[in-house]
C-alpha positions in Angstrom: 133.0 112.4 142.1 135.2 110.0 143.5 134.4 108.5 146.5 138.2 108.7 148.3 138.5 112.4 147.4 135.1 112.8 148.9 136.2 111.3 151.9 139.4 113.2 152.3 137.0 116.6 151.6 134.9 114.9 154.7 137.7 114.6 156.9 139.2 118.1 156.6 135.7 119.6 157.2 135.6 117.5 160.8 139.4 118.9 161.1 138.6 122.0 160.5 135.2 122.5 162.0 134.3 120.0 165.1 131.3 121.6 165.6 129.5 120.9 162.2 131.5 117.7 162.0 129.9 116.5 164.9 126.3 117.6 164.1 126.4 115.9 160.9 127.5 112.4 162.5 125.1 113.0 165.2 122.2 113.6 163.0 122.5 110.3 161.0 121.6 106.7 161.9 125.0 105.3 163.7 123.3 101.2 162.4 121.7 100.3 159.1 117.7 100.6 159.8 115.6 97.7 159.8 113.2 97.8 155.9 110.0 99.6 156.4 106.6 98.2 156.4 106.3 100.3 154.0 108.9 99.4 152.2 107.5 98.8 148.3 104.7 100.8 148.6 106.4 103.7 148.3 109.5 105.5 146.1 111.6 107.4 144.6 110.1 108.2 141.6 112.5 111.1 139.5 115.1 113.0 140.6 116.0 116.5 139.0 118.9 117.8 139.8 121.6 118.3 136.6 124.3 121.0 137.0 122.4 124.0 135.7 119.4 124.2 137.8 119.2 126.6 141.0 117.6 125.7 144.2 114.2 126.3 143.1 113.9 124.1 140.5 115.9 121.2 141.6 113.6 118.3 142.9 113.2 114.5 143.5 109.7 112.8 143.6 107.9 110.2 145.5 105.8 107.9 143.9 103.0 106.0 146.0 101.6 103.0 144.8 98.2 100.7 144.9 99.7 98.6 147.7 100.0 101.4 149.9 96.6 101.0 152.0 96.9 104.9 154.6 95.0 108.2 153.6 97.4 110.2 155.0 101.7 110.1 155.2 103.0 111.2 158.3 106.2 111.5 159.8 108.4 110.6 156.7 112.1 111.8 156.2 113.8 112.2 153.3 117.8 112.3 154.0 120.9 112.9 151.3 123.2 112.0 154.0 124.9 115.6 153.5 124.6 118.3 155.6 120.8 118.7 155.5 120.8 115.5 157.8 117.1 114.3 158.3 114.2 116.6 156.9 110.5 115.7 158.4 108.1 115.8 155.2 105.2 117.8 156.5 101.6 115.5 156.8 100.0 115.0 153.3 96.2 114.0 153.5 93.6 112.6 150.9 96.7 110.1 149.9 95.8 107.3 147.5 97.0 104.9 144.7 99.0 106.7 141.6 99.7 109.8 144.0 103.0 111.5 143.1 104.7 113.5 145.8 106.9 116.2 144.5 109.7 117.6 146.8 110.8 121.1 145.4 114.6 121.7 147.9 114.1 125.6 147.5 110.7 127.8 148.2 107.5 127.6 147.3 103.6 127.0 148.7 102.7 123.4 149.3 99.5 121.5 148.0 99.4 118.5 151.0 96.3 117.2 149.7 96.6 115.0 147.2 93.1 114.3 146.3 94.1 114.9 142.7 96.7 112.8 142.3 99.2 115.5 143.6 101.3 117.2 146.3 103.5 119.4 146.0 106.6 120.1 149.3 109.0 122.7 149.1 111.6 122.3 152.3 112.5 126.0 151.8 116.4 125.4 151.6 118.7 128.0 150.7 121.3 125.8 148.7 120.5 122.4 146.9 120.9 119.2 148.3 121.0 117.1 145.4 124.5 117.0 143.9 124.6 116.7 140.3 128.0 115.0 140.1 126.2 112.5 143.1 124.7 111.3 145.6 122.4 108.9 147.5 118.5 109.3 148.8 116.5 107.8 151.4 112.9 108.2 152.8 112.9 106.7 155.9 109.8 106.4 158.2 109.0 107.4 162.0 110.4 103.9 162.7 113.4 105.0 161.5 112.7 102.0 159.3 113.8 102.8 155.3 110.9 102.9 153.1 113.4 103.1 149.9 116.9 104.5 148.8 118.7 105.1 145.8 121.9 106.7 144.1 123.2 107.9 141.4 126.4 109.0 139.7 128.5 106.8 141.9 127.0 108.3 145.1 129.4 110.9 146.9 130.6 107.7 149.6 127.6 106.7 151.9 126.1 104.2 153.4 124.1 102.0 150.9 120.4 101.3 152.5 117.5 98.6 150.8 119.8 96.0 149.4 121.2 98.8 146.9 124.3 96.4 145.6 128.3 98.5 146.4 128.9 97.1 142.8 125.9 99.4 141.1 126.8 103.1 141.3 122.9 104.3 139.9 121.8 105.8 136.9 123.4 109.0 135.4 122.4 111.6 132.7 123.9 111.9 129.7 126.4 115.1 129.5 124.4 118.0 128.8 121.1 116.9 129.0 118.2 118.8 130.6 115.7 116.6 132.1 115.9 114.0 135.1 116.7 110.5 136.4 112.8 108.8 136.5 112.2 105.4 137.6 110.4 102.8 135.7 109.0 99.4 136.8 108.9 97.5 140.1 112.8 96.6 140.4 113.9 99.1 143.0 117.2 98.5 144.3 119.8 98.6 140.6 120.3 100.6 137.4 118.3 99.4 135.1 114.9 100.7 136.4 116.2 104.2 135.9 116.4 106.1 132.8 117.0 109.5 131.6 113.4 111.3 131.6 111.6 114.3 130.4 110.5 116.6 134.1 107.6 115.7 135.1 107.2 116.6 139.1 103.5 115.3 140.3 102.9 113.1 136.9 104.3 110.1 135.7 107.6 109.8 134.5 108.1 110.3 130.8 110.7 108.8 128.5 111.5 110.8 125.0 113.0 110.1 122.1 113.7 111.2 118.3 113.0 108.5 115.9 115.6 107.7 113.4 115.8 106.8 109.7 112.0 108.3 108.8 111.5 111.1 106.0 110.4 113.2 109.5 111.9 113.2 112.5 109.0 112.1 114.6 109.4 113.2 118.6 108.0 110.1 120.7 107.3 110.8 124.4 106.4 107.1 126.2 104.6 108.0 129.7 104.8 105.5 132.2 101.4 105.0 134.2 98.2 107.0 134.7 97.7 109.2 137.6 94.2 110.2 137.2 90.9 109.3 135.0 90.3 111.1 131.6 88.5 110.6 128.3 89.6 111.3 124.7 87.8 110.7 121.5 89.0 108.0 119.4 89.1 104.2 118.7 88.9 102.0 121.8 89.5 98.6 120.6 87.8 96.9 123.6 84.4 99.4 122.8 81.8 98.4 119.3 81.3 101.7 118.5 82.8 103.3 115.6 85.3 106.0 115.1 85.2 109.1 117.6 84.0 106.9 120.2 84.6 108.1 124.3 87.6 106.6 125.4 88.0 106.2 129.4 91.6 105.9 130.6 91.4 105.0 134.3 95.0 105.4 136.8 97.0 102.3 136.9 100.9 102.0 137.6 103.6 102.4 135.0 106.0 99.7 133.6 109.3 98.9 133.8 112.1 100.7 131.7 113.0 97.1 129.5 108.9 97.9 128.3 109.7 101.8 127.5 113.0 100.7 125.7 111.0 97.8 123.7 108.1 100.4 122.8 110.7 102.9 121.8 112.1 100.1 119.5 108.8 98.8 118.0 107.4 103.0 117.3 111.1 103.8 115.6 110.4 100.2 113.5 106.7 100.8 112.4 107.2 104.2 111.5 110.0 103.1 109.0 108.0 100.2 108.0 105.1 101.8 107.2 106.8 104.6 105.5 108.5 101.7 103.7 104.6 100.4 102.9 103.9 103.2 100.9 102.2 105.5 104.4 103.7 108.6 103.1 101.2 111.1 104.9 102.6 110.1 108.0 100.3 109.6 111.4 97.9 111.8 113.2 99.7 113.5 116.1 98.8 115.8 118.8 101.5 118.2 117.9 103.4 118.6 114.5 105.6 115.8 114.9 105.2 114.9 118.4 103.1 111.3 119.3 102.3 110.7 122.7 102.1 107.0 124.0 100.9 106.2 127.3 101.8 102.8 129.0 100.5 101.2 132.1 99.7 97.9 133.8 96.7 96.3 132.8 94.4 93.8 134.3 93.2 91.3 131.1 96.0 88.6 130.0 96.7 89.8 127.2 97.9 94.1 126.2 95.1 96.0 124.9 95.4 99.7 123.4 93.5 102.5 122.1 94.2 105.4 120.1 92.5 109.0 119.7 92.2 111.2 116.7 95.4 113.0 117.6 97.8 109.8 117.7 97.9 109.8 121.2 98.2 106.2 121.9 97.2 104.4 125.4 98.3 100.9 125.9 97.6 98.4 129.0 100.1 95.5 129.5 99.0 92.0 129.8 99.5 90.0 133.0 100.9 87.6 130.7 104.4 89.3 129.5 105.1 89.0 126.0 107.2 91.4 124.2 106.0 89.9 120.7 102.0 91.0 122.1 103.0 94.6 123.1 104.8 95.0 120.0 102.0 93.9 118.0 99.2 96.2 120.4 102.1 99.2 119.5 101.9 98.8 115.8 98.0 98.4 115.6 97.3 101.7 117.3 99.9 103.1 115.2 98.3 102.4 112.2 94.8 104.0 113.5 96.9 107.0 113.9 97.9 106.5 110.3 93.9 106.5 109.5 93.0 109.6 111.5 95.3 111.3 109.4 93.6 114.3 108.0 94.1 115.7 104.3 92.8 118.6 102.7 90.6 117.4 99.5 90.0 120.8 98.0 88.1 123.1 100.8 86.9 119.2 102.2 88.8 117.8 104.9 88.9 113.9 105.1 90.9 111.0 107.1 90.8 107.4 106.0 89.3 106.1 108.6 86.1 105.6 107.1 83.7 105.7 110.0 80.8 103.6 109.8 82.8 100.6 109.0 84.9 100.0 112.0 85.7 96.5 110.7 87.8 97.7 107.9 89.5 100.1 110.8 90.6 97.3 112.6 91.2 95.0 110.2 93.6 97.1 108.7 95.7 97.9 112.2 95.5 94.3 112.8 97.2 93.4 109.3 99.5 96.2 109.4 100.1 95.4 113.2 100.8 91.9 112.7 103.2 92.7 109.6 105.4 94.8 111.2 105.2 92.8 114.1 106.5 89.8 111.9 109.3 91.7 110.1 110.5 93.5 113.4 111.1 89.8 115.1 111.7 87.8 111.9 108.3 86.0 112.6 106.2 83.5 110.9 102.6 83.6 110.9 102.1 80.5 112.9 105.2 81.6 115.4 102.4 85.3 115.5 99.0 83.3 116.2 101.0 81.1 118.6 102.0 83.5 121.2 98.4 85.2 121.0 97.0 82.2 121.9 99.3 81.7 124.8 98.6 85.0 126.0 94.5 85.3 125.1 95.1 87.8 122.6 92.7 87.5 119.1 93.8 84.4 117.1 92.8 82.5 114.1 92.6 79.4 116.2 89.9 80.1 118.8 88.3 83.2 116.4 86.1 83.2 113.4 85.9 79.6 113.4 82.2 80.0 111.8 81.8 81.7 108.8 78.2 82.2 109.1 78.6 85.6 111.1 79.0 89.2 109.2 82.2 91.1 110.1 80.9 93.7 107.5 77.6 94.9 108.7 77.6 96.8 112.5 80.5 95.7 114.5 80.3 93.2 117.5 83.6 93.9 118.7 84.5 90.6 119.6 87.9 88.7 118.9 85.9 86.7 116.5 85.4 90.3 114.2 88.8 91.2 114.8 90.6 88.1 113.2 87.5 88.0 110.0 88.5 91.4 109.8 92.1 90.9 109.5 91.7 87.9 107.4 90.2 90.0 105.1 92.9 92.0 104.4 95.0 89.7 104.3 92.9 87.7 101.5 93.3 90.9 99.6 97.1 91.4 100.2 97.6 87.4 98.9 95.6 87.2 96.2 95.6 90.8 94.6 99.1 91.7 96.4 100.1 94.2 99.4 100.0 97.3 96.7 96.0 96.5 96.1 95.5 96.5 99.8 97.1 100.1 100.4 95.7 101.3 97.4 92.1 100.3 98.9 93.5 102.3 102.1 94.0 105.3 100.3 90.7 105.3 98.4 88.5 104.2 101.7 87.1 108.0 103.1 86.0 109.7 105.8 84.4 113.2 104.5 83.9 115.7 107.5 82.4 118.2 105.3 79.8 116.2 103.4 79.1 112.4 104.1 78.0 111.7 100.5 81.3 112.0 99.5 82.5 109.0 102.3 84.4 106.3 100.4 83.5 103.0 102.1 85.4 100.1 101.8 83.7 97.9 100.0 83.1 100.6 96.9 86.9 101.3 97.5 87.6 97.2 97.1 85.1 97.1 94.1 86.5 99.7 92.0 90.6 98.8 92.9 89.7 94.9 92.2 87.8 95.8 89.6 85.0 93.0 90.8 81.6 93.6 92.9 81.9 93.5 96.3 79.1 90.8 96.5 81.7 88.5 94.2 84.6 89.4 96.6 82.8 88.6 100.5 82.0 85.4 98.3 86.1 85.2 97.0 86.5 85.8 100.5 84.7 83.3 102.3 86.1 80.8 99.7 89.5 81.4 100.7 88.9 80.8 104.2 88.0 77.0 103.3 91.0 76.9 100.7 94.2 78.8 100.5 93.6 80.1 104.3 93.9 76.2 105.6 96.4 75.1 102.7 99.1 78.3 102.1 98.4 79.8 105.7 98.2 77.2 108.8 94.7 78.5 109.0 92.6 75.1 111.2 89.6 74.3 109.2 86.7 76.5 110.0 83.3 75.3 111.4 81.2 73.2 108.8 77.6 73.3 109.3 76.0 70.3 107.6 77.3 67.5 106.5 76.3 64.6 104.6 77.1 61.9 102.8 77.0 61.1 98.7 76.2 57.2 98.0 74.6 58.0 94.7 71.1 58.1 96.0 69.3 61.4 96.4 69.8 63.5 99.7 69.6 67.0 100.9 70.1 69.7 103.7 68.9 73.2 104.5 70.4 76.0 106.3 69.6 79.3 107.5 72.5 81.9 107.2 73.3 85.7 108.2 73.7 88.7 105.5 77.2 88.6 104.9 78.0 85.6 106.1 78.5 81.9 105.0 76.6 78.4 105.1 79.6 75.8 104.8 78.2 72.2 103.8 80.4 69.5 103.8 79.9 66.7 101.4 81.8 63.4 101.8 81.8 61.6 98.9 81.2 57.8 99.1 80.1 57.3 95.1 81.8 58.0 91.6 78.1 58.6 90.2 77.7 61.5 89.1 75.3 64.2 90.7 74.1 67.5 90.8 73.9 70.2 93.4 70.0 71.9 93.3 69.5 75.3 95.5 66.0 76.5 96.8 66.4 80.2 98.3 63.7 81.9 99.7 62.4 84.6 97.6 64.2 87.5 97.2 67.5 86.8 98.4 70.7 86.4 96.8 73.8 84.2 97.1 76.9 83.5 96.0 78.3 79.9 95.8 81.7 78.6 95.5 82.4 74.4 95.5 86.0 73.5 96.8 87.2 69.8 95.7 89.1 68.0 98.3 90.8 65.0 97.6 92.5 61.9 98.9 95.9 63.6 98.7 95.0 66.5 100.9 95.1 69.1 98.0 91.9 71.4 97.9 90.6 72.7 94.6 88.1 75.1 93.8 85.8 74.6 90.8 85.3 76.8 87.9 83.5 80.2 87.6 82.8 80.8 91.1 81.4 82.1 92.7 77.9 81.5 90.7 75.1 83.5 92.2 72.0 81.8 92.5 68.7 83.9 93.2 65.4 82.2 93.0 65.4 79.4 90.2 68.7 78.6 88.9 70.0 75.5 87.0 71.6 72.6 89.3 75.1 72.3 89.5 76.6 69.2 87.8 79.9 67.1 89.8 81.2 64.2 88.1 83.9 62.7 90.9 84.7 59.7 88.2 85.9 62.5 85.7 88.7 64.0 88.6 92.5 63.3 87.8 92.3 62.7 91.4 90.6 60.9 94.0 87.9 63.1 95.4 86.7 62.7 98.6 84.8 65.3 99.8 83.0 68.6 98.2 82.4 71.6 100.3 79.7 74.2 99.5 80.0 77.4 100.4 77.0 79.5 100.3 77.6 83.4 100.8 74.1 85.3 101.3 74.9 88.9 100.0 71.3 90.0 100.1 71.0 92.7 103.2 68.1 91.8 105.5 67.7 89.2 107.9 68.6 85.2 108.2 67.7 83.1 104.8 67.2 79.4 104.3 68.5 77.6 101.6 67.7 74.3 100.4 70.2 72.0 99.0 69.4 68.1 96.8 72.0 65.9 95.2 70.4 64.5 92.7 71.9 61.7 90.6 72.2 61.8 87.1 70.1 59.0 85.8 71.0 57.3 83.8 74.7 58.6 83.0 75.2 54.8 81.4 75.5 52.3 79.9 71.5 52.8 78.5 69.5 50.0 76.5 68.5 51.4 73.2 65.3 50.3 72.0 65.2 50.3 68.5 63.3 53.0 66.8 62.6 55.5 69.8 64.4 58.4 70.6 66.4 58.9 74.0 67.5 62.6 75.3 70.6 63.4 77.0 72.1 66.6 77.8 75.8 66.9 78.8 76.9 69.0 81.1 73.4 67.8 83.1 73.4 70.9 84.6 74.2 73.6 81.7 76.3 76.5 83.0 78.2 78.4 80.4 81.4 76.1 80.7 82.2 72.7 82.0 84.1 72.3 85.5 87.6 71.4 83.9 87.3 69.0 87.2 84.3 67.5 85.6 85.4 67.2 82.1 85.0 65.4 80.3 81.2 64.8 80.5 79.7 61.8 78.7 76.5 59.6 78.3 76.9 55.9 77.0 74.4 53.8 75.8 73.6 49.7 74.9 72.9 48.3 71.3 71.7 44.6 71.0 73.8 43.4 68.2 73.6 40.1 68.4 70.9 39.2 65.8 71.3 41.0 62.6 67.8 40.8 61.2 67.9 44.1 61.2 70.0 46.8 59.9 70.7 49.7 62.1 71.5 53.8 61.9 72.8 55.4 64.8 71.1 58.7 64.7 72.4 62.0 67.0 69.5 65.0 67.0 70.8 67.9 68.3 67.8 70.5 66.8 68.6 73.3 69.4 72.3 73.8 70.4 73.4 76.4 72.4 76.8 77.4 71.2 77.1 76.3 67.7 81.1 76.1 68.5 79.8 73.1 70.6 81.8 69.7 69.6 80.8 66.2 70.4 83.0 62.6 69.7 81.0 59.5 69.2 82.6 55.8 69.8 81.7 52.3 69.8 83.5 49.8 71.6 82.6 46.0 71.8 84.2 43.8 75.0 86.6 47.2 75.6 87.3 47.1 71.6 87.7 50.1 69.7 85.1 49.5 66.5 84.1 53.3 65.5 85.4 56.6 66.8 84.3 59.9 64.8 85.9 62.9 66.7 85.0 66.7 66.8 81.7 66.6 65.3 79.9 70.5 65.2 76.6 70.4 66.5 75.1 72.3 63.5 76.0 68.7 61.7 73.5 67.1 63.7 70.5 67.7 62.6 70.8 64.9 63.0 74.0 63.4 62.7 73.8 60.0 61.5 76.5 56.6 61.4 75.7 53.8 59.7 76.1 50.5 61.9 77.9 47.5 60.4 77.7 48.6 57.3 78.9 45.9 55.7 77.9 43.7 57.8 81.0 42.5 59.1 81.0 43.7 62.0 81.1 41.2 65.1 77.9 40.7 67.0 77.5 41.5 70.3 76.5 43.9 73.2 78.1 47.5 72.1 78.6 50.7 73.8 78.0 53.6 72.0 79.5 56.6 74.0 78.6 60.5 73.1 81.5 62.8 74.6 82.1 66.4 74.7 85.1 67.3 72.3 86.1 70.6 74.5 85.5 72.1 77.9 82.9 74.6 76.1 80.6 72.1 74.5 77.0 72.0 75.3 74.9 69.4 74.2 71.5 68.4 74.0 69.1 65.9 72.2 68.3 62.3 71.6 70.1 59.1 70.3 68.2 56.6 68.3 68.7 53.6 67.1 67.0 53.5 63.8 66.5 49.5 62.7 64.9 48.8 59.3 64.9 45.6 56.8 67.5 45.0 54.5 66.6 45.8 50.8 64.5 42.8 49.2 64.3 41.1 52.5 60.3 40.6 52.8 58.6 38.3 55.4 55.5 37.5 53.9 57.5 36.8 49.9 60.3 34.3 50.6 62.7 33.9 47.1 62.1 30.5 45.4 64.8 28.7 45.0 64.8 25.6 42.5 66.8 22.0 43.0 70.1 22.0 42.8 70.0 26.0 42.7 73.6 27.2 44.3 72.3 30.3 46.8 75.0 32.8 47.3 76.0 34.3 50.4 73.2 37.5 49.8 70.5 35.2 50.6 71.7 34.8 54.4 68.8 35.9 55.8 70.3 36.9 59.3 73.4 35.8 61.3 73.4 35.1 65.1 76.1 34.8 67.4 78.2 32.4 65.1 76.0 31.4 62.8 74.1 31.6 59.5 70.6 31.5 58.7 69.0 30.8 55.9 64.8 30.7 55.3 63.1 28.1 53.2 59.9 26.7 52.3 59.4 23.1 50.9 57.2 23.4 47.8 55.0 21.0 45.7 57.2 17.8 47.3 56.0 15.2 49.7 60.0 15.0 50.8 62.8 16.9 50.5 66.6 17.2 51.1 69.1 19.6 51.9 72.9 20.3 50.5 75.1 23.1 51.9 77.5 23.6 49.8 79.9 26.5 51.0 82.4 28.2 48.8 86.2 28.6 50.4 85.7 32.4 50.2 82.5 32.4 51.9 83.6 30.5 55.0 83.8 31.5 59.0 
C-alpha cells in the first residue's frame, strides 16, 4: 500500500475518532529506542501472513540463536505499530540455542517451555495484525531497547528501527503464493536475507523449489539450520563404516539465503548432469519426487555432508566460504542418493551401493562431485584441487601421496582414501572412457535379499574391462606415477627407495601392504646395461610395472606390464644405451595383490657382463643370450638387444670360421643379424638369419684372404622385437690346406715361389719359411711379380 494514502487513512481516523487516535500515539515510543543488548541474539525469523489466511493461522516467528546466553525470555514486546500497540510476550522457560518462538495473532494453548526446541504463543486477538499488503515488526525488550525489526511490502509508513535502510521496502511474496517470508543468514537489517518459504512455525525455515529441465520434475525443499539432535541411517562421510551406518545430526544455525539460492543452483545442475551422464533411475528420495537437503553452519574449515538411504541430504558449511566447496559437498551427496537408489531385480530388491566397499561409494560421489562441480563453474582440475586446498577439503596435493596404503580393503576414512578412491575412477574414466565408468556403476550391487548375489566392484571392473582386477590395482598404481603427474597436474607421489645405477651391482628391499604399492626410484648414472631381479617371500604375489623417465621430462612405461612375479621369476633386462632418448631415471612399481599381511621384496641390478666388446679365444665356445632376461618380447625401449665380441686378426697363420650355435631356440620365428666391422668399417653384414639355420650358423672369415688385419668386432643383433636368442659364438681357427709345421716345401735354387707359398702375413707384411739345406752359405732373391705387390 502506499505509504501517503496510508497516511491520509491515518489522519481521518484521528479526525474522526480522538479517542483511539490518541491511544494509539500514546502507546508507541515518542523517540527511536536505544539497540538492545540483546540485539543479534535474537529475530524475526518467518512471517506468515498472505491475503488468504484468518486470524488463526496467521503468524510471525522468533528465532533465538547460540549467542543468546538467558534460560528464560521475559518481558519482550512484539509491536506492528498499528492499533495492537505493544503486546507483552508471556515468560518462556527452558530457553536455549536453535529455539524457535512461534507467535500464533489468533487463539490457541501455549507451550512456554522450550526444552524441545519449541514454543508456541497465541496473543488471542480477534483480527490479524499482520497486513498482507504491509507492514513493519519489532520485538523490543523491557528496556524498551529494540532487539530486532523488519518490514515488508513497503511497510504501511512507520518509523524504521535497527538501521533498517528508508531506501529497502523488505521482502514480498510472489502473487498468489501460499507460504511465508522466512529469514536466512546473519544480515538482519535488508532484503536479501529474506526469501519466500515453505510454513514452518517452531522449525527452521525452509526454501522449495521445482527443478527445471530433468525428465522428472524433482521437488527440492533446502532447510536452513537444525533445531534439535537426530539420527538417520546412511553414509556419513566423516564416519569409516560402510553403507547404513548411524548418522548423528546435531542443532547448529542456518545459512544465509545467497547459500540456499547457490544450493538450489548446484541440485537443479547435477540432476540435469547426471541425467545427462547416463543416471536414468533417478536418486533415492524420501518421498516420490521430493529430496530433502538440510543446511547449517559447521565448525571444520572446510563443508562436510552426509546423506541417508532416502536422499535426504545434511550438509555443514565450512568456516572457510567457498561456493566452489559447497557445490562440490552438494553434488557428492547427490550422487550417494543416486546409489541408494533401489531397483526391483525380479522378486530381489538391490541399490548400487555396494556395501562392503565403501571406497568405491565414495570414490564415485567424489568423481561425479567433482565433475559436475567442474562443468557447473567451467573449472579445470587444477582451478578444483586448488580451492580444496585453500579451504582443507580432500586434495591430491596433501592426500595419497604414498601409494603403499590399500584404499580397497576396509576403509580408513581418511582424506588420504577419499582422493585414491577418486583417482581411481578417474583412471578408469581416462583410460577406458566415462561410459566404462558408469557401466561399472550399474553392474556394482547391493542385494538385500541374498548377499551372494552382491556385485562388488572389482568383479564389476574385471568383467566391463575385460582384465583381472589384480592387473588393473597394478594399471592403477602405474598411472599414478605416469599419466596422473604428466596429463593431470597430479605432484609426484611419495617414492620409497631410491638408488643409484653406476653399472656395478646394487639392491633394495621393501615391505608393502595388500593392495598397495612399493615405488623404487632408480636414477640412472650408467648406459650399461642391467637387469632388475625380485625376491618375494613365499607365497605372495605382485604385479610390476617400470616407467622410463628421461632427460626431456617425458615418462614412458615399458612393455607388457604389469608382469606378475610370484616366487622365482626371470630378471628383467633395461638397456638405457638402446633408448631413442636420454634416460635418466627408472621407477619400479611393485603392486602386492596377494590378501594377507605386509610382504618384503627384494630387488638387485645386476649388470650384464659382458654385453661387449668380448675377446674370442680361438676354438672355445662363448654363450650369450639376448634379451639377458627372456620375457616373451623385447622392451621396444630396449630394442634392439645385442652382444659384440673381439677377433685377433692380426696374424693370419691361421684360418678362421665364425661359428653361431643356437641348438635350443625358443620361437623358431626368432631372427638374428651378424656384422663385422674393423676401425668403425663395415666388412660383413648377413641380416635376418632364422634361428633353425643355426645349428650352427657358420661365416667363413677372410675367405680369401684379403681381408685387412686387424682387431674386429663381430656383433650378434636381434633382427625383430620378438627374437629370442641363445647359444655360443666360436671362433673356429684351423691350418690352411698343405700348410704343415713339422714338413716345410723344398724349394730348389733359383726356384720362382709364387704368392701360395706365403706362409702367413702380419700387419703389413709377408712371411715366408725356409730352411738352408746341404750348403755351408746361402743367399736370398725376392723377386716380386707387379701383380703380386702391396
Amino acid at each position: 500500500m502506499d505509504t501517503k494514502i496510508r497516511a491520509i487513512i491515518i489522519g481521518i481516523i484521528l479526525v474522526a475518532s480522538s479517542v483511539v487516535g490518541v491511544f494509539f500515539i500514546l502507546g508507541l515510543p515518542q523517540a527511536p529506542p536505544a539497540v538492545s543488548t540483546f540485539n543479534g541474539d535474537a529475530w524475526i525469523n518467518e512471517v506468515h501472513m498472505n491475503s488468504t489466511l484468518t486470524v488463526d493461522d496467521e503468524y510471525f516467528e522468533i528465532y533465538i540463536s547460540e549467542s543468546y546466553s538467558e534460560t528464560t525470555i521475559q518481558g519482550w514486546q512484539i509491536t506492528t505499530f498499528d492499533e495492537e500497540g505493544r503486546i507483552t510476550l508471556p515468560s518462556i522457560i527452558n530457553v536455549d540455542a536453535e529455539d524457535f518462538i512461534a507467535v500464533y495473532t489468533g487463539i490457541g494453548t501455549e507451550d512456554v517451555d522450550a526444552a524441545d526446541g519449541t514454543a508456541t504463543i497465541y496473543l488471542g486477538r480477534s483480527n490479524r495484525i499482520l497486513d498482507p499488503e504491509g507492514d513493519e515488526i519489532a520485538i523490543f525488550d523491557t528496556s524498551n531497547q529494540v532487539i530486532h525489526f523488519m518490514r515488508y511490502d513497503g511497510g504501511n509508513g512507520d518509523q524504521l528501527y535497527d538501521d533498517w535502510s528508508e531506501d529497502d521496502d523488505g521482502p514480498s511474496l510472489p502473487t498468489g503464493f501460499p507460504g511465508s517470508l522466512s529469514y536466512f543468514g546473519q544480515d538482519k537489517t535488508n532484503t536479501s536475507a529474506w526469501l519466500p518459504s515453505l510454513t514452518t512455525p517452531g522449525d527452521p525455515n525452509q526454501y522449495a523449489f521445482t527443478t527445471e529441465g530433468t525428465s522428472i520434475p524433482y521437488y527440492i525443499i533446502i532447510t536452513s539450520g537444525v533445531k534439535t539432535q537426530y539420527s538417520f541411517l546412511g553414509i556419513d562421510d566423516t564416519k569409516t563404516a560402510a553403507k547404513n551406518e548411524t548418522v548423528d545430526v546435531f542443532p547448529a544455525a542456518g545459512v544465509d539465503a545467497a547459500t540456499i539460492q547457490a544450493i538450489k543452483e548446484h541440485i537443479q545442475f547435477s540432476l540435469k548432469f547426471y541425467e545427462e551422464k547416463g543416471f536414468d533411475r533417478g536418486p533415492a528420495t524420501y518421498k516420490p519426487g521430493r529430496i530433502n537437503v538440510t543446511v547449517s553452519q559447521g565448525t571444520t574449515k572446510e563443508a562436510i555432508g552426509s546423506c541417508n538411504t532416502k536422499g535426504e541430504i545434511v550438509i555443514k558449511l565450512g568456516t572457510i566460504k567457498s561456493l566452489i566447496d559447497l557445490k562440490y559437498v552438494c553434488e557428492h551427496e547427490l550422487m550417494h542418493a543416486f546409489q541408494f537408489k533401489t531397483e526391483k531385480d525380479g522378486a530381489d530388491t538391490q541399490d548400487h551401493a555396494p556395501v562392503k566397499n565403501k571406497w568405491w561409494i565414495e570414490g564415485q560421489a567424489t568423481y561425479w562431485g567433482i565433475e559436475s562441480t567442474k562443468a557447473n563453474y567451467n573449472l579445470t582440475n587444477k582451478q578444483i584441487q586448488d580451492e580444496f586446498d585453500r579451504v582443507g577439503d580432500h586434495n591430491w596435493y596433501d592426500h595419497y601421496t604414498d601409494l603403499n596404503r590399500s584404499i580397497t580393503i576396509g576403509w580408513g576414512g581418511s582424506y588420504s582414501d577419499y582422493i585414491g578412491s577418486y583417482l581411481f575412477n578417474k583412471w578408469i574414466s581416462e583410460t577406458f572412457g566415462e561410459d566404462k565408468l558408469k557401466e561399472i556403476f550399474d553392474k556394482a550391487k547391493d542385494n538385500f535379499n541374498n548377499d551372494s548375489k552382491d556385485v562388488s566392484p572389482e568383479d564389476a571392473a574385471a568383467e566391463v574391462l575385460g582384465l583381472p582386477w589384480e592387473t588393473l590395482l597394478a594399471m592403477f598404481h602405474a598411472w599414478m606415477m605416469s599419466g596422473a603427474i604428466t596429463d593431470n597436474g597430479v605432484p609426484e607421489r611419495k617414492g620409497h627407495v631410491n638408488v643409484t645405477w653406476s653399472g656395478t651391482e646394487t639392491g633394495d628391499s621393501i615391505g608393502v601392504t595388500p593392495n598397495g604399492a612399493g615405488v623404487e626410484r632408480i636414477k640412472v648414472n650408467s648406459n650399461e646395461p642391467f637387469t632388475m631381479d625380485f625376491e618375494t617371500e613365499p607365497g605372495s604375489v605382485w604385479k610390476i610395472t617400470v616407467i622410463y623417465v628421461y632427460s626431456d621430462g617425458s615418462r614412458e612405461q615399458a612393455d607388457n606390464c604389469p608382469r606378475t612375479y610370484a616366487g622365482s621369476s626371470a630378471p628383467w633386462p633395461v638397456n638405457p644405451a638402446a633408448h631413442d632418448k636420454v634416460l635418466v631415471e627408472v621407477i619400479v612399481i611393485k603392486t602386492l595383490v596377494s590378501t594377507g599381511s605386509v610382504s618384503q621384496i627384494n630387488m638387485t641390478l645386476t649388470p650384464v657382463n659382458p654385453i661387449g666388446p668380448q675377446p674370442l679365444t680361438p676354438n672355445i665356445p662363448v654363450p650369450f643370450k639376448l634379451p639377458p632376461g627372456f620375457w616373451n618380447l623385447t622392451d621396444l625401449h630396449d630394442y634392439p638387444w645385442w652382444v659384440s665380441f673381439e677377433l685377433n686378426y692380426t696374424i693370419d697363420t691361421w684360418e678362421h670360421l665364425i661359428a653361431i650355435d643356437l641348438p635350443d631356440p625358443w620361437f623358431i620365428d626368432s631372427f638374428f643379424d651378424v656384422y663385422c666391422t674393423l676401425a668403425d668399417e663395415m666388412i660383413l653384414n648377413v641380416s635376418h638369419i632364422q634361428v633353425t639355420e643355426a645349428n650352427p650358423y657358420t661365416i667363413p672369415f677372410d675367405p680369401d684372404g684379403t681381408w685387412p688385419l686387424g682387431i674386429y668386432n663381430i656383433t650378434i643383433i636381434q633382427s625383430t622385437p620378438e627374437s629370442i636368442i641363445e647359444g655360443t659364438i666360436e671362433d673356429i681357427a684351423f691350418l690352411p690346406d698343405g700348410y704343415d709345421f713339422d714338413h716345410p716345401q723344398h724349394h730348389d735354387y733359383g726356384e720362382l715361389v709364387g704368392q701360395d707359398s706365403i706362409q702367413h702375413r702380419t700387419t703389413g707384411d709377408r712371411w715366408f719359411t725356409t730352411f738352408p739345406s746341404n750348403a755351408s752359405s746361402f743367399e736370398y732373391f725376392l723377386n716380386l711379380l707387379p701383380e703380386y705387390e702391396m
